[in-house]
C-alpha positions in Angstrom: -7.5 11.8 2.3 -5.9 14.5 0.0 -8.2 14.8 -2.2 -11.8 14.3 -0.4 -14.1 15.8 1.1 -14.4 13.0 3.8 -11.9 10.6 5.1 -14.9 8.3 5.8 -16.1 8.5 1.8 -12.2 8.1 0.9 -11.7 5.0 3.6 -15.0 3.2 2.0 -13.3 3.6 -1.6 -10.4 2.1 -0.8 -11.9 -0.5 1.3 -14.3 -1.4 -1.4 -11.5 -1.3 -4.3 -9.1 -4.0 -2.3 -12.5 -5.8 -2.1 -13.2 -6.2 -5.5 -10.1 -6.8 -6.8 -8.4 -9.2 -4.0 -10.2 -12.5 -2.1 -9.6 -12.9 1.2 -8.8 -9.7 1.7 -7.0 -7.8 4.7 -9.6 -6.4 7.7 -11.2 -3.0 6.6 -10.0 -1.3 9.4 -6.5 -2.6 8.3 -6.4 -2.1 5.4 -7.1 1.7 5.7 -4.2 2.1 8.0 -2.0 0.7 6.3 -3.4 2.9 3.7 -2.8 6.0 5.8 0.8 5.1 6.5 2.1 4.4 3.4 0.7 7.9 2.5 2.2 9.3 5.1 5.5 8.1 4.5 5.4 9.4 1.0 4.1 13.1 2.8 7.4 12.8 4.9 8.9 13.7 1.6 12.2 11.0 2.2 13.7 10.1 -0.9 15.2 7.1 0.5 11.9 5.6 1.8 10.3 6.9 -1.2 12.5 5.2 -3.7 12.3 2.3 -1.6 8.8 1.8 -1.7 8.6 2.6 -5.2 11.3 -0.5 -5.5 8.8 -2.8 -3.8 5.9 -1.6 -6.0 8.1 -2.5 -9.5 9.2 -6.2 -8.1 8.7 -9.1 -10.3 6.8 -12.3 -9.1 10.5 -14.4 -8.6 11.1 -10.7 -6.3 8.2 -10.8 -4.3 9.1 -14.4 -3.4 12.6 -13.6 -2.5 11.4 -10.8 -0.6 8.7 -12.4 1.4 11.4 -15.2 2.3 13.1 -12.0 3.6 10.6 -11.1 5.8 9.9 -14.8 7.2 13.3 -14.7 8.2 12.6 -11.6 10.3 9.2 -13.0 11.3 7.0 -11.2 9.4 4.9 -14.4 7.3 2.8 -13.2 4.7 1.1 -15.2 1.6 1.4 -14.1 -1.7 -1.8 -12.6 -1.7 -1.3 -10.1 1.5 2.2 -8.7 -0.4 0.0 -8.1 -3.1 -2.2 -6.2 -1.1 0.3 -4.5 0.2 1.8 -3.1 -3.3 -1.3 -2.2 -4.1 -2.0 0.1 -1.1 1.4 1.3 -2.0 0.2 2.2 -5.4 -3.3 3.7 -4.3 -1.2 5.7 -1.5 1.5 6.9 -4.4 -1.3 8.4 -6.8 -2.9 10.2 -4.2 0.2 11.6 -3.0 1.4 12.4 -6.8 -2.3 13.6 -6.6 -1.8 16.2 -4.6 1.7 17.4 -5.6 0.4 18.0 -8.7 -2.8 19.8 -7.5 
């Protein structure tokens, strides 16, 4: 996004990274927006969401656990696997945001 020369060429890498590193991984299509929003809300520049999400990238396994009961409770099931997902796009989406800020 930042940092290419095509969003198609920068969707396909981190379609294909989340592929090779996950099984049974999250739709393509998916997985890029989810991409795209977490960048996004690092654009916007809010230290509160910033630090939260950076909070949810540094939990420990017993963490993630508790945290995904969290979000059962609210109705929002996901396995192990998909919250890992999910950090990771975080992380991909944080060093092309700290990418660009230091460009």
């Amino acid at each position: 996004m930042l940092n290419s020369e095509s969003g198609e060429m920068e969707k396909l890498k981190v379609v294909k990274t989340i592929s090779s590193i996950y099984e049974h991984n999250m739709e393509d299509d998916h997985v890029w927006d989810c991409y795209c929003a977490f960048l996004d809300l690092f654009l916007e520049d809010d230290a509160i969401t910033t630090n939260y999400l950076i909070n949810l990238i540094e939990l420990t396994r017993g963490q993630r656990l508790v945290y995904r009961n969290k979000l059962a409770e609210m109705g929002f099931e996901l396995t192990p696997n998909e919250l890992n997902q999910y950090i990771f796009l975080l992380l991909m989406a944080l060093n092309e945001y700290m990418d660009s800020i230091d460009a």
